[in-house]
C-alpha positions, 0 to 999 in steps of 0.5 A, spaced: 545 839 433 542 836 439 537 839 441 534 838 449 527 841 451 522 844 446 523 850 442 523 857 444 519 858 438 518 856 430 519 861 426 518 862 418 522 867 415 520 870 407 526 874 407 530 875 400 537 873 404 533 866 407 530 865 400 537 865 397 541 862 402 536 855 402 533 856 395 527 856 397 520 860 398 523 861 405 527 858 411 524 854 417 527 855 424 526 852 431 530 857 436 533 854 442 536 857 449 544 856 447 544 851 453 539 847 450 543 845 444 550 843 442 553 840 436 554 833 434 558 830 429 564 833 425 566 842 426 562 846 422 564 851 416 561 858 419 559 864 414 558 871 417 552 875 414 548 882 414 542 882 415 535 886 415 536 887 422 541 890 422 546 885 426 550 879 423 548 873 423 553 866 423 550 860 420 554 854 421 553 848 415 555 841 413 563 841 410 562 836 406 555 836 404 553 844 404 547 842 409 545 849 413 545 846 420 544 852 425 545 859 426 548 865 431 543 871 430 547 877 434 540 880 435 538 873 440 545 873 442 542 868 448 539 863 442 541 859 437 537 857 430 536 850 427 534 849 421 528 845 422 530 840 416 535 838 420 531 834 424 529 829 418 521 830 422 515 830 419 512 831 426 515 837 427 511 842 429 508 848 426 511 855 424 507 860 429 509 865 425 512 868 418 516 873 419 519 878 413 511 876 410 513 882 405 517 878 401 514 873 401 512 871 395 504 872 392 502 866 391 504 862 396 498 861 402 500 859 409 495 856 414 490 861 418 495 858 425 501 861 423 501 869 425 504 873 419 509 879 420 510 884 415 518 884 418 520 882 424 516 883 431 519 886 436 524 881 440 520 883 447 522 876 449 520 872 442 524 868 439 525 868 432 
């Protein structure tokens, strides 16, 4: 996905289907307006899921090695979430947030900086 301008918002999410979907603790997303970003190389395989919302979600991933590259979530229907992995930047910045904190699990600890939310936040113009 190339991706222009900063994001919207950095967003941690806890939630069981985003711990299952990466295999890890949780996922990290970046939200951009959907005209912030096209993409790039070869097509994508598309994956349509339910979600705590109530509204589905498209991920879009690698065909040939599997690699979770952005996602379609109905409820931002103007944004689109990349996997921050994606970028291959360790400078990246931080999560302002964790959202579906609830499932997170006990024992990991994150930086006092990043907001937590036992679900997810009213959209009220926030992304992720």
């Amino acid at each position: 996905m190339l991706c222009t301008g900063e994001p919207i918002k950095v967003s941690l999410c806890h939630c069981l289907d985003c711990q299952r979907r990466t295999g890890s603790l949780f996922s990290v997303a970046a939200f951009f307006l959907k005209d912030q970003a096209r993409p790039a190389g070869g097509p994508a395989k598309v994956f349509r899921r339910g979600s705590a919302s109530g509204f589905d979600v498209d991920f879009h991933f690698c065909g040939e090695c599997g690699s979770s590259l952005w996602w379609e979530p109905q409820r931002m229907p103007d944004r689109v979430g990349v996997a921050v992995g994606a970028f291959a930047d360790p400078g990246f910045p931080m999560p302002e947030q964790a959202v579906w904190c609830d499932e997170r699990h006990r024992w990991l600890e994150l930086p006092d900086a990043i907001a937590g939310h036992d679900r997810s936040p009213a959209r009220g113009g926030q992304g992720g």
